[in-house]
VEXSE-126655 format. One record per residue: x, y, z of N, C-alpha, C, O in turn; residue number from 0. Coordinates in pm, whole numbers, plus 50000, padded with zeros to 5 digits. Example, Ala and Ser with C-alpha at 12.3 -4.5 7.8 and 13.67 -1.06 7.14 Angstrom:
<site><n_u>51319</n_u><n_v>49431</n_v><n_w>50780</n_w><ca_u>51230</ca_u><ca_v>49550</ca_v><ca_w>50780</ca_w><c_u>51320</c_u><c_v>49670</c_v><c_w>50780</c_w><o_u>51424</o_u><o_v>49668</o_v><o_w>50846</o_w><tormi>0</tormi></site>
<site><n_u>51285</n_u><n_v>49775</n_v><n_w>50708</n_w><ca_u>51367</ca_u><ca_v>49894</ca_v><ca_w>50714</ca_w><c_u>51290</c_u><c_v>50003</c_v><c_w>50787</c_w><o_u>51341</o_u><o_v>50114</o_v><o_w>50804</o_w><tormi>1</tormi></site>
This chain:
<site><n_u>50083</n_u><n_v>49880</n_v><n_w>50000</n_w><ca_u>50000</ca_u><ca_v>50000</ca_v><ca_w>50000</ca_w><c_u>50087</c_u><c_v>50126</c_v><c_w>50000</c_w><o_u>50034</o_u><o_v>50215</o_v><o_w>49933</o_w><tormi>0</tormi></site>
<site><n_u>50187</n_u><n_v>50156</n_v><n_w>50046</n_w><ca_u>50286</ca_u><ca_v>50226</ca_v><ca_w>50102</ca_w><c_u>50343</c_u><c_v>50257</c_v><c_w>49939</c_w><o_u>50353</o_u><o_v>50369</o_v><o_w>49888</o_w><tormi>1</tormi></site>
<site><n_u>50380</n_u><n_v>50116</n_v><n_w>49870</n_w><ca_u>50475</ca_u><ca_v>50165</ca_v><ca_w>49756</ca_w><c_u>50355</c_u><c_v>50210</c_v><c_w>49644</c_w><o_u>50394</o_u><o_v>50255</o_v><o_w>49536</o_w><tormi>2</tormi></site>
<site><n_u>50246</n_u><n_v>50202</n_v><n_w>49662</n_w><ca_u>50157</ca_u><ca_v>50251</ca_v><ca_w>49565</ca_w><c_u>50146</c_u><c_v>50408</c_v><c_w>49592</c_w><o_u>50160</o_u><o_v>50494</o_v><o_w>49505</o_w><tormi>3</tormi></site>
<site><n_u>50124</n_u><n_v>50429</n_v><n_w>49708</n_w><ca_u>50076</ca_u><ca_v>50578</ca_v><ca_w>49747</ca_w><c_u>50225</c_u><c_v>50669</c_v><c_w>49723</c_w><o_u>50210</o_u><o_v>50783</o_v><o_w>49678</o_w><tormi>4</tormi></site>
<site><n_u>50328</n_u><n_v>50634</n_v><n_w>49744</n_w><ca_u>50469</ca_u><ca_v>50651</ca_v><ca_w>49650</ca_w><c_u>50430</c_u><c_v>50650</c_v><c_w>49506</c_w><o_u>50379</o_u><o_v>50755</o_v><o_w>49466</o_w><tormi>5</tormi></site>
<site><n_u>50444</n_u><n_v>50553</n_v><n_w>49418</n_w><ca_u>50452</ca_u><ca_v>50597</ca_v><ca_w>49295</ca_w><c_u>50349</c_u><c_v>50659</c_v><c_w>49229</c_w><o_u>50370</o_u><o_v>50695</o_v><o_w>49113</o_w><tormi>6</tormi></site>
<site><n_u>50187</n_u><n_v>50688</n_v><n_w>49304</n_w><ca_u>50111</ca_u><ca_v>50768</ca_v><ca_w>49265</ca_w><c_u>50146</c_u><c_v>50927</c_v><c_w>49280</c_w><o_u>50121</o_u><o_v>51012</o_v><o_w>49194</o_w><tormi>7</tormi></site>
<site><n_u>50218</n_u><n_v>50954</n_v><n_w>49426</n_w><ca_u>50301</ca_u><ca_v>51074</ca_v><ca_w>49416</ca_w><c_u>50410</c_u><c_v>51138</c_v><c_w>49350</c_w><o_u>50431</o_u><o_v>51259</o_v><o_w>49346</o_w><tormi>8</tormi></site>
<site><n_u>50493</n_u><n_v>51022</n_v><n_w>49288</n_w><ca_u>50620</ca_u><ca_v>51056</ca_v><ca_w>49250</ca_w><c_u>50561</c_u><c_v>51105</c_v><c_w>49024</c_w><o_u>50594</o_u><o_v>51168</o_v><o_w>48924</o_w><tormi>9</tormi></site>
<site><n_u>50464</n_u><n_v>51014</n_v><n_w>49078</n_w><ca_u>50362</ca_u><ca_v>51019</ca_v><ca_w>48928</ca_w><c_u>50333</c_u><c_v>51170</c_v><c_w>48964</c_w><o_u>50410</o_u><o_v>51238</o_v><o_w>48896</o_w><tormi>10</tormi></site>
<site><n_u>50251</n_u><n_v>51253</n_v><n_w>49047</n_w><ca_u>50170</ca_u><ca_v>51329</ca_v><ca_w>49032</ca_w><c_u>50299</c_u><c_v>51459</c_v><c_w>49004</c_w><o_u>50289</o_u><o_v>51542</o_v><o_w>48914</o_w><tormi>11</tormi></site>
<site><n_u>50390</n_u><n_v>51454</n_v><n_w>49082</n_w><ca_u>50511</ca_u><ca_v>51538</ca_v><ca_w>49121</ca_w><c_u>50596</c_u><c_v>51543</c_v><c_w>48977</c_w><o_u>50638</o_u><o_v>51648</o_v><o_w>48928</o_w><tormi>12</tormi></site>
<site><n_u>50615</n_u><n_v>51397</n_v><n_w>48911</n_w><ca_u>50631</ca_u><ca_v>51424</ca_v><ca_w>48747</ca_w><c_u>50542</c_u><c_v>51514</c_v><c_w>48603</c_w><o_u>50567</o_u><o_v>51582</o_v><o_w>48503</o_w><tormi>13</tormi></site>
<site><n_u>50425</n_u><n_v>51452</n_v><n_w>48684</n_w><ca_u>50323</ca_u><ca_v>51533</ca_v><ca_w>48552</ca_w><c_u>50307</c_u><c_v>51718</c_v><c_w>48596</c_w><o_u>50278</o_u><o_v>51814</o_v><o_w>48525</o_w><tormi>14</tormi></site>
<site><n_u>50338</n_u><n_v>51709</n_v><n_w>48739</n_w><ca_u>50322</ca_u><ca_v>51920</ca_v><ca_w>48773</ca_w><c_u>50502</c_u><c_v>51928</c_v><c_w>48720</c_w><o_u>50529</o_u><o_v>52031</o_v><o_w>48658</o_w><tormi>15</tormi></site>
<site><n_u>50612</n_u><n_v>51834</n_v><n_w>48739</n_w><ca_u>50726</ca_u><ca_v>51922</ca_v><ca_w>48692</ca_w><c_u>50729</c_u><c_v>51971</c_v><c_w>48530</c_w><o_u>50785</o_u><o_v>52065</o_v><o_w>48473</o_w><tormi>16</tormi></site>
<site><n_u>50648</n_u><n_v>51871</n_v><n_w>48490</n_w><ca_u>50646</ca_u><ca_v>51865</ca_v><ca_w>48288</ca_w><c_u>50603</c_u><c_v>51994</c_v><c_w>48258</c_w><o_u>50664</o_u><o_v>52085</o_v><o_w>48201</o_w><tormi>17</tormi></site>
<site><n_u>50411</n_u><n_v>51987</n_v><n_w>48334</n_w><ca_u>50334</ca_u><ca_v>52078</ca_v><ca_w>48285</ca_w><c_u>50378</c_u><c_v>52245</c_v><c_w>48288</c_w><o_u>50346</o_u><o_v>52336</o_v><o_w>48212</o_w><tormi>18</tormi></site>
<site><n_u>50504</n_u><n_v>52244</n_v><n_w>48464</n_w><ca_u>50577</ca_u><ca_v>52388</ca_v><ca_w>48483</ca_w><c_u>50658</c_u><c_v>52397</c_v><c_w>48378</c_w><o_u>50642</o_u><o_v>52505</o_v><o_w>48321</o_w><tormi>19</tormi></site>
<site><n_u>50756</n_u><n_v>52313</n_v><n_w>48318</n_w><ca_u>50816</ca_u><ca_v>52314</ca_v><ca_w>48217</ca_w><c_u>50750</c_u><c_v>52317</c_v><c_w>48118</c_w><o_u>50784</o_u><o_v>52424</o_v><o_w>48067</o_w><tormi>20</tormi></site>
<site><n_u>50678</n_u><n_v>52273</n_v><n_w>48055</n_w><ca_u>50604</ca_u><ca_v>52263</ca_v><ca_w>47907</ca_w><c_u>50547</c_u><c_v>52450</c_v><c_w>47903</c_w><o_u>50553</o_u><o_v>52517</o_v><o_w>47800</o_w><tormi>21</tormi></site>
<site><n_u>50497</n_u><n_v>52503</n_v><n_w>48030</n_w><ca_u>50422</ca_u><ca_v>52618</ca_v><ca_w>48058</ca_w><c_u>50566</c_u><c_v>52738</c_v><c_w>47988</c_w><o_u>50563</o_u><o_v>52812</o_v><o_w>47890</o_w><tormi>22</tormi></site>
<site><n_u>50643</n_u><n_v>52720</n_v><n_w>48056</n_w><ca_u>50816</ca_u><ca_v>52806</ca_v><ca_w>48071</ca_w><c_u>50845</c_u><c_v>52782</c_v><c_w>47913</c_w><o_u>50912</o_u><o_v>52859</o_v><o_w>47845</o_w><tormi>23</tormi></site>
<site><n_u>50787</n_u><n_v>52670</n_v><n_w>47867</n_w><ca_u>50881</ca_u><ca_v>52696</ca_v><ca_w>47733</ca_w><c_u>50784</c_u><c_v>52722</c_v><c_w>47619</c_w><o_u>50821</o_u><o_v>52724</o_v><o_w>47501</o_w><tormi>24</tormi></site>
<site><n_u>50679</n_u><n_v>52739</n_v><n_w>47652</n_w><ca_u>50585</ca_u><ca_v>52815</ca_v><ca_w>47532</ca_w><c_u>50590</c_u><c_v>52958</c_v><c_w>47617</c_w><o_u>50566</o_u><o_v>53050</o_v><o_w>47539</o_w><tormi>25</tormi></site>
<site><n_u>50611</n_u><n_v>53000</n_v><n_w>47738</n_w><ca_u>50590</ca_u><ca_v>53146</ca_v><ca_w>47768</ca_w><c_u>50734</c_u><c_v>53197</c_v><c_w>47657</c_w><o_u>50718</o_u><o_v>53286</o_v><o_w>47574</o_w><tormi>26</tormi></site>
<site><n_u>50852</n_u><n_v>53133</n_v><n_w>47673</n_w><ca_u>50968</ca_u><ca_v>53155</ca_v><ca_w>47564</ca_w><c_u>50986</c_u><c_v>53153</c_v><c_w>47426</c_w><o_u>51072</o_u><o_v>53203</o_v><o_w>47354</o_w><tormi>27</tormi></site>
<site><n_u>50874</n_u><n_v>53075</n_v><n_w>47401</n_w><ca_u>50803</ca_u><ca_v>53047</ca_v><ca_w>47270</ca_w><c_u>50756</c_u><c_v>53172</c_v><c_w>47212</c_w><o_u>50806</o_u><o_v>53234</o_v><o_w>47118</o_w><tormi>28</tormi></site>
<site><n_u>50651</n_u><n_v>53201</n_v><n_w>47283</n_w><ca_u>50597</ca_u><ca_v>53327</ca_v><ca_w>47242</ca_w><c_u>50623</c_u><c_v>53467</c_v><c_w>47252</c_w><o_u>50552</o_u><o_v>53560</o_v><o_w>47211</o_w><tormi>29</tormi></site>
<site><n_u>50763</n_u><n_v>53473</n_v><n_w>47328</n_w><ca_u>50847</ca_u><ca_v>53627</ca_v><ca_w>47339</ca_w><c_u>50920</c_u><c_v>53598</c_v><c_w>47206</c_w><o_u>50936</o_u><o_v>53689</o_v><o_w>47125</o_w><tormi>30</tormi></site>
<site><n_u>50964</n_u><n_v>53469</n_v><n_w>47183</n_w><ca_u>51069</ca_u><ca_v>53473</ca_v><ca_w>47046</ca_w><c_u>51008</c_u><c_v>53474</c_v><c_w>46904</c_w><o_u>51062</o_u><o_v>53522</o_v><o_w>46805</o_w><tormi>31</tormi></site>
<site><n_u>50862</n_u><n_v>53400</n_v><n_w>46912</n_w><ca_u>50748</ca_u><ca_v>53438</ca_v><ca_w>46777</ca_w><c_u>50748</c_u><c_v>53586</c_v><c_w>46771</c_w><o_u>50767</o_u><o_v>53627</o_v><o_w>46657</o_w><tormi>32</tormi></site>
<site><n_u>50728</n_u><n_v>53693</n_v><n_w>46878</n_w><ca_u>50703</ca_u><ca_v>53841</ca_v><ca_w>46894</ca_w><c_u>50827</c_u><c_v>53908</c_v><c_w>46826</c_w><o_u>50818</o_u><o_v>53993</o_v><o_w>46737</o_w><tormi>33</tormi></site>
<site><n_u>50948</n_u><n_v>53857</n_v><n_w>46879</n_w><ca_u>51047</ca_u><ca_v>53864</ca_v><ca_w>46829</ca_w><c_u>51080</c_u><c_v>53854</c_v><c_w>46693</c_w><o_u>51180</o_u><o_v>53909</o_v><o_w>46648</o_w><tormi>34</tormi></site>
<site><n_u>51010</n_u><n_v>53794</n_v><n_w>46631</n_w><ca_u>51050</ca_u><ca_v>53715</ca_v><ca_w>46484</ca_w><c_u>50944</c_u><c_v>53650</c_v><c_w>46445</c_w><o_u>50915</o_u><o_v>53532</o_v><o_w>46461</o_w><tormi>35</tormi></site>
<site><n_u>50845</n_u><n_v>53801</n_v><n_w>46355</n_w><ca_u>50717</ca_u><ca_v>53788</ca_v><ca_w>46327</ca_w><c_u>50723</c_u><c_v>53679</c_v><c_w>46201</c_w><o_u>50615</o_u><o_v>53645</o_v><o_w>46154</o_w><tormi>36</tormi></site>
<site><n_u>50832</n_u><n_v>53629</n_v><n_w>46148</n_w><ca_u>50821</ca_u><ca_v>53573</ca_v><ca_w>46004</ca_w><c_u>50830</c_u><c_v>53424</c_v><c_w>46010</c_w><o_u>50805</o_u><o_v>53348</o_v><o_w>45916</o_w><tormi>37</tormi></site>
<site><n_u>50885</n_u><n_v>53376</n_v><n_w>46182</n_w><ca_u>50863</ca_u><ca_v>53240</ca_v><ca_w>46205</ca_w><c_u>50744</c_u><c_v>53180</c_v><c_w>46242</c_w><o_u>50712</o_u><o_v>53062</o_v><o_w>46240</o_w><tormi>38</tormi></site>
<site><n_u>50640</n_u><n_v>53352</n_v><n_w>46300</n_w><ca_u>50482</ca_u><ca_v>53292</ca_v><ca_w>46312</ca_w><c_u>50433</c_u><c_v>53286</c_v><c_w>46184</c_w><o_u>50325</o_u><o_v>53227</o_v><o_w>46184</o_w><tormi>39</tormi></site>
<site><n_u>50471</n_u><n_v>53325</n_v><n_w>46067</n_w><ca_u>50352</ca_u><ca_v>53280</ca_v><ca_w>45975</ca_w><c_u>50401</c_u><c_v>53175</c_v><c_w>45909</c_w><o_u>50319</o_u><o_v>53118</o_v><o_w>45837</o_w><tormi>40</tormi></site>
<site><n_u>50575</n_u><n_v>53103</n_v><n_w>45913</n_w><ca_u>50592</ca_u><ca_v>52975</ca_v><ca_w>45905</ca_w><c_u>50546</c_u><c_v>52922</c_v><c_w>45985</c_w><o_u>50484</o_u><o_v>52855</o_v><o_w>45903</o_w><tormi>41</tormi></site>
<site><n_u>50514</n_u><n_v>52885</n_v><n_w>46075</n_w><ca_u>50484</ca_u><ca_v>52801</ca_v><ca_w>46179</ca_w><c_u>50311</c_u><c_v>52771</c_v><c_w>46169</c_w><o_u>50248</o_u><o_v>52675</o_v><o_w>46211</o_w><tormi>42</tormi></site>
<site><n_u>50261</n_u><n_v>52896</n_v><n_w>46094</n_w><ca_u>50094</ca_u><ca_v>52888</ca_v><ca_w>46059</ca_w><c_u>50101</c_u><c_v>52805</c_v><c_w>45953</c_w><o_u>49998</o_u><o_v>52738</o_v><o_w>45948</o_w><tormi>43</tormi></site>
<site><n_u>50209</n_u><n_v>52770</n_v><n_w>45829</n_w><ca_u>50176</ca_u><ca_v>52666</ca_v><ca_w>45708</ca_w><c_u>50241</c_u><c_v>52552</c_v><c_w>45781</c_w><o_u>50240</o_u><o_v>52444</o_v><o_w>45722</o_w><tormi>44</tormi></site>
<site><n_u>50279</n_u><n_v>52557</n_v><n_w>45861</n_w><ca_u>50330</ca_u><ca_v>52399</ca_v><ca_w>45959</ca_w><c_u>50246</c_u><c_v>52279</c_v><c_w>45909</c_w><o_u>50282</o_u><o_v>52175</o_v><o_w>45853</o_w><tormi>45</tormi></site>
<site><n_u>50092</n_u><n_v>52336</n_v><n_w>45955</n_w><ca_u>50002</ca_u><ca_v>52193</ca_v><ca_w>45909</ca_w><c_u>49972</c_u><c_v>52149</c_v><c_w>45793</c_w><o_u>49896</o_u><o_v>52054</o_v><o_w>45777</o_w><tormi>46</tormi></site>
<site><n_u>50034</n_u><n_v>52218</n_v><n_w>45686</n_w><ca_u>49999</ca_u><ca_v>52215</ca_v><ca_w>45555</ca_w><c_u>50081</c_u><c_v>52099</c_v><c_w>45504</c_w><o_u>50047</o_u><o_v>52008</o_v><o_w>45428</o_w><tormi>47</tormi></site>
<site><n_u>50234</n_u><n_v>52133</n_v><n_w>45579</n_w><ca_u>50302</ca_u><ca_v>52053</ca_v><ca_w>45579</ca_w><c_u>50309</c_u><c_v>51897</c_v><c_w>45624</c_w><o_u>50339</o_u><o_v>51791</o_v><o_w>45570</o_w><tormi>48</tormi></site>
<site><n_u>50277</n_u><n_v>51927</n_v><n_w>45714</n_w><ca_u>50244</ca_u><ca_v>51828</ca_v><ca_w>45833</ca_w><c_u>50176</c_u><c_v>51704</c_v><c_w>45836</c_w><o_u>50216</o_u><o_v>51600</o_v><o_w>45888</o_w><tormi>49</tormi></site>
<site><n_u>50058</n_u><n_v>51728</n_v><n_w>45771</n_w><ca_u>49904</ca_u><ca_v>51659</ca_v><ca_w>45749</ca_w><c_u>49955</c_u><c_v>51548</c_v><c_w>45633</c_w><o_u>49963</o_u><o_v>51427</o_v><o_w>45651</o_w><tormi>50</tormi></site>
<site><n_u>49994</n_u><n_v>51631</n_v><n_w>45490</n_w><ca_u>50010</ca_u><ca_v>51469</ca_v><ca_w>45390</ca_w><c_u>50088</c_u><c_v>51405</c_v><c_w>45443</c_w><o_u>50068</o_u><o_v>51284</o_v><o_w>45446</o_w><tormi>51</tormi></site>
<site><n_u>50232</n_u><n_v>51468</n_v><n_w>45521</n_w><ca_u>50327</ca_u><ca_v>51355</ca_v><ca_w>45586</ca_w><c_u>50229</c_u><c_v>51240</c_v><c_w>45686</c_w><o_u>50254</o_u><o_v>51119</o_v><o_w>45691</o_w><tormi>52</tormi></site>
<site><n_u>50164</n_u><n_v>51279</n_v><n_w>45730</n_w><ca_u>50107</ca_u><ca_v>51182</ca_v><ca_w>45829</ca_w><c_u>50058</c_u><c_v>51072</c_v><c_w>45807</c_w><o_u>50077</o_u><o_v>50958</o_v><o_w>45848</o_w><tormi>53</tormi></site>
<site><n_u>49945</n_u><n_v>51157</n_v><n_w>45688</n_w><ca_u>49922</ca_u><ca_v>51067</ca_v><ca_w>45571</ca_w><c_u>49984</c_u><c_v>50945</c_v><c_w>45574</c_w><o_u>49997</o_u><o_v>50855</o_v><o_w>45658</o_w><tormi>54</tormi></site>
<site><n_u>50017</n_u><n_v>50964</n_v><n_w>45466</n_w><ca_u>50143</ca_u><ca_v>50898</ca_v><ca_w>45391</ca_w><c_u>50188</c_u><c_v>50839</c_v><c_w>45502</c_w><o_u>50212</o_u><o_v>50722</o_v><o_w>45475</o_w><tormi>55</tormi></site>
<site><n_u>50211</n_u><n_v>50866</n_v><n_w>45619</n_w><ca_u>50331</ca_u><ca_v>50715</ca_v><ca_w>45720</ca_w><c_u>50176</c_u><c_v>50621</c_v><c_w>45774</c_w><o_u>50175</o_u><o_v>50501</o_v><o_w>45802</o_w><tormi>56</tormi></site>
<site><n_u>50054</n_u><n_v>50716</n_v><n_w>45778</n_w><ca_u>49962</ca_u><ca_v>50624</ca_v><ca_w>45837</ca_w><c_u>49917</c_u><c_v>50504</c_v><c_w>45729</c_w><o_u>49930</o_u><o_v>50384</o_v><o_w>45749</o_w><tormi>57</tormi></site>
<site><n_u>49862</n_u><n_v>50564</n_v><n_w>45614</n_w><ca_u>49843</ca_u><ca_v>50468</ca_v><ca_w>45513</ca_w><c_u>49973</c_u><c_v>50365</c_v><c_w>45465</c_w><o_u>49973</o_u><o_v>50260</o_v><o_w>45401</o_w><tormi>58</tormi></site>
<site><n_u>50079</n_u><n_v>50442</n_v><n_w>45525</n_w><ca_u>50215</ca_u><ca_v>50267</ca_v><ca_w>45485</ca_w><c_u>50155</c_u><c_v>50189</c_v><c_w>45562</c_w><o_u>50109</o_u><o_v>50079</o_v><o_w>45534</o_w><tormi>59</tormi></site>
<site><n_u>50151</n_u><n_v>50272</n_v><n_w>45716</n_w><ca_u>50150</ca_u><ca_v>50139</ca_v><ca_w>45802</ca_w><c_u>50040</c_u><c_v>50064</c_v><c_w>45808</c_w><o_u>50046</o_u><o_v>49968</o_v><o_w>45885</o_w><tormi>60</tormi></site>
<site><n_u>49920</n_u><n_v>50084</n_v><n_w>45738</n_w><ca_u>49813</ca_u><ca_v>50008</ca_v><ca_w>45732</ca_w><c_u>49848</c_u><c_v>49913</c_v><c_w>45656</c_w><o_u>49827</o_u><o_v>49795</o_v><o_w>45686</o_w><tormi>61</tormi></site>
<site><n_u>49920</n_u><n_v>49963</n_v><n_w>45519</n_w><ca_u>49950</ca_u><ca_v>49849</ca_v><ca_w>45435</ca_w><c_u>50048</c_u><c_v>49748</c_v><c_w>45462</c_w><o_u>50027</o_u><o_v>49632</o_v><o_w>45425</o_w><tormi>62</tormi></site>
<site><n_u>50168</n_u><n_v>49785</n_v><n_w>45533</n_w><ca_u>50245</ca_u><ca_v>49731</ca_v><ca_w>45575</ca_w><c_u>50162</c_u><c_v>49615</c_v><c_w>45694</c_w><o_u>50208</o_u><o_v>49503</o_v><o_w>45717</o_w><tormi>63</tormi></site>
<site><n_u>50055</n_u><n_v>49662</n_v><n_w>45749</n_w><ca_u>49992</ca_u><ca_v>49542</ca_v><ca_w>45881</ca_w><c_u>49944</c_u><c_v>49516</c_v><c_w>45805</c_w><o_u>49912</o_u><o_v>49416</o_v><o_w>45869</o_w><tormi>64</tormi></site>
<site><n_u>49879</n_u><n_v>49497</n_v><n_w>45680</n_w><ca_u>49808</ca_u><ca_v>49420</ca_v><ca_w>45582</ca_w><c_u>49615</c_u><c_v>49480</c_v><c_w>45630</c_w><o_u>49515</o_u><o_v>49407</o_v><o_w>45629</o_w><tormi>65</tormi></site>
<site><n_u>49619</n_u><n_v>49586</n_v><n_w>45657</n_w><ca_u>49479</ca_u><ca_v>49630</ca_v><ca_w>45702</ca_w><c_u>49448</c_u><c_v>49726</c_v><c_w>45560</c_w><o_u>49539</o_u><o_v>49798</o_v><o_w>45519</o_w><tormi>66</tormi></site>
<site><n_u>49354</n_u><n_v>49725</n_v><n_w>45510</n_w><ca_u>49225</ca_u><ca_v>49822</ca_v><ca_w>45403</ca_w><c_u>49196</c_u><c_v>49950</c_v><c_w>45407</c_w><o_u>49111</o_u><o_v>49997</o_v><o_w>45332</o_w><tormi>67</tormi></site>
């Protein structure tokens, strides 16, 4: 019981260190987009990009598992 209530904490104490970090590095994110208005409107055709690649690796791997 003891080592559960441990790794449910050491769990909870991982997902608040990520989320402070994940938080810190889009607040840095978005001083350096402000900074360098020409990487936000690359970063807006991102999905354009993005989407057929996905595509394309999802439909291999269907074919590759032999799925339709």
């Amino acid at each position: 019981m003891t080592m559960r209530i441990g790794i449910v904490l050491a769990s909870l104490a991982l997902c608040g260190a990520l989320f402070w970090s994940g938080t810190a590095l889009v607040a840095l994110m978005m001083e350096w987009l402000v900074a360098h208005p020409w990487v936000a409107k690359a970063m807006a055709a991102l999905p354009m990009l993005m989407l057929p690649l996905m595509a394309v690796m999802v439909s291999r791997g269907r074919a590759e598992s032999g799925a339709r």
